[in-house]
N, C-alpha and C positions, 0 to 999 in steps of 0.2 A: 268388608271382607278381609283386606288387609292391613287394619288397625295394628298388633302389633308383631307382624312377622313380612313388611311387603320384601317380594322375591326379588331381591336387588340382584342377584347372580344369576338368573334365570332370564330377567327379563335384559339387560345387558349384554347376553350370550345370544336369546332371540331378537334384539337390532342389531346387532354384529352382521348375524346369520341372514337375515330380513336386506341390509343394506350390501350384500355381497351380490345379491343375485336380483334384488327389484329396483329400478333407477328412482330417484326421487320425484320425477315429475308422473307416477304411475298413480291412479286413480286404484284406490282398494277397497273393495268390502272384505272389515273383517267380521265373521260370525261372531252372531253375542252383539248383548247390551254392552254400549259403551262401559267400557271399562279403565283401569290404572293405564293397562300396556295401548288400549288403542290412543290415550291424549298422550303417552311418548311416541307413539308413529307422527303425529301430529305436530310435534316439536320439532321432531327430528326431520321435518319438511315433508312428510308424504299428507293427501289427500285419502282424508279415511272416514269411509262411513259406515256404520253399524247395524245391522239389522235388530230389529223390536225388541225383539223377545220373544218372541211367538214360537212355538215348538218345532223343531226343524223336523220331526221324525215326521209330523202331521204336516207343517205346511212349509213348502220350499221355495215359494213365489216370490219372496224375496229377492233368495238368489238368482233363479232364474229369469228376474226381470232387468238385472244390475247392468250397467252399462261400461263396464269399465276394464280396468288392466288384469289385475291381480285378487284372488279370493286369498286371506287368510283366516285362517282356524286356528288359534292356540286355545289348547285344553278346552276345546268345545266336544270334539266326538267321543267322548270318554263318557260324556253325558248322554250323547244317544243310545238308545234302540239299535238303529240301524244308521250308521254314517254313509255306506251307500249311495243312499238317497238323496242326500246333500250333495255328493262328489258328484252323481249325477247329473245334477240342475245345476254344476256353474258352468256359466256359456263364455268362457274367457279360456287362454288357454296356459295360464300360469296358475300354481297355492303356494304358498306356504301353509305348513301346517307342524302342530305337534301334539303331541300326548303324551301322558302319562305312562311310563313304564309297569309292566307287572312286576311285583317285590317279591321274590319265595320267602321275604320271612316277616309279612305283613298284607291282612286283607284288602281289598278293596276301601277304598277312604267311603262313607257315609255319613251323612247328617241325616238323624231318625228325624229332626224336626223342620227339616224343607227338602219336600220331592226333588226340589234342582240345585239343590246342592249335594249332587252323591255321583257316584261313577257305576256306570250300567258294565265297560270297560276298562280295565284297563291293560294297556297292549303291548304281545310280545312285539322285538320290529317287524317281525316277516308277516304278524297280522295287519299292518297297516299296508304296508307294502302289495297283501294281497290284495286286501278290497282296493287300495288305489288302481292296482293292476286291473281286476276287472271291471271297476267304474270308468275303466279307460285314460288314465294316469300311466307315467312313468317318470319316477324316481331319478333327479339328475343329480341330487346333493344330497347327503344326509350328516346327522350330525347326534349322540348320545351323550348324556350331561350328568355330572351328578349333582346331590340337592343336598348338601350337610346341613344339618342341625347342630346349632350351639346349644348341646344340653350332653351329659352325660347319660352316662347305657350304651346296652348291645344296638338296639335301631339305629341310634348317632351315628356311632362307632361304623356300621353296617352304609349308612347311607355315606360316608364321607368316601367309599369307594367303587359304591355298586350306582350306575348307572339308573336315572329314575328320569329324565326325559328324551324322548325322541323324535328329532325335528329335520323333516323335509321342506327341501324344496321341488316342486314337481312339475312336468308340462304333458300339457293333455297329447295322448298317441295320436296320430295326422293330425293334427291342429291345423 
């Protein structure tokens, strides 16, 4: 996936953001197949385990069986349906999470040749912020990033100022 472009500024900025607000002896699921960023949680001394793969819109047992401190989501709900669902079923009462920003001057990202690689979403802040709010979430940190590309063009140029991620940290209402 990231053969030759891995997000060295993104993922940098999300353990900065990760190591502000969750202590290192916290037990985490994060959403998604193990990936690049969950073996640096792993370096960088947190306990992290990943759920399957299994589709979150359809089945969330996962989460809701997890026993632990903190749920993180990086750029998982962008891919659902419905993230609701998930924010739903985590029974802990910490996330981190982020998504993908919506761009006004570029569509949704898609790959025609794999269903789970494309974005169902992707979100202004105040839509994440909503569905947190009503899955019962409140918003204690947040944090906007931009994502430059080293190429020339308008997009480059575009992205070196406009903001394309957004990342909470959150704790569940009476926890």
């Amino acid at each position: 996936m990231y053969e030759n472009n891995f997000p060295h500024k993104r993922f940098k900025i999300t353990l900065e953001f990760l190591e502000k607000h969750v202590s290192k002896d916290s037990s985490i699921l994060d959403l998604g197949v193990e990936n690049p960023f969950s073996q640096i949680m792993k370096e960088a001394g947190y306990q992290v385990q990943n759920t399957s793969g299994k589709d979150l819109d359809d089945d969330v047992s996962e989460i809701e069986h997890f026993k632990g401190d903190v749920v993180t989501a990086f750029e998982i709900f962008e891919h659902l349906v419905s993230p609701y669902t998930s924010l739903k079923a985590i029974p802990c009462d910490k996330a981190v999470i982020s998504v993908p920003l919506k761009l006004w001057f570029a569509s949704a990202y898609r790959n025609k040749n794999d269903i789970r690689d494309q974005h169902y979403h992707e979100f202004e802040p105040w839509q994440l912020d909503y569905v947190l709010e009503k899955a019962g979430w409140k918003v204690v940190d947040s944090l906007k990033f931009t994502n430059p590309i080293k190429k020339l063009g308008i997009r480059p140029l575009l992205r070196s100022f406009t903001d394309r991620y957004y990342l909470v940290y959150c704790e569940r209402i009476n926890a």
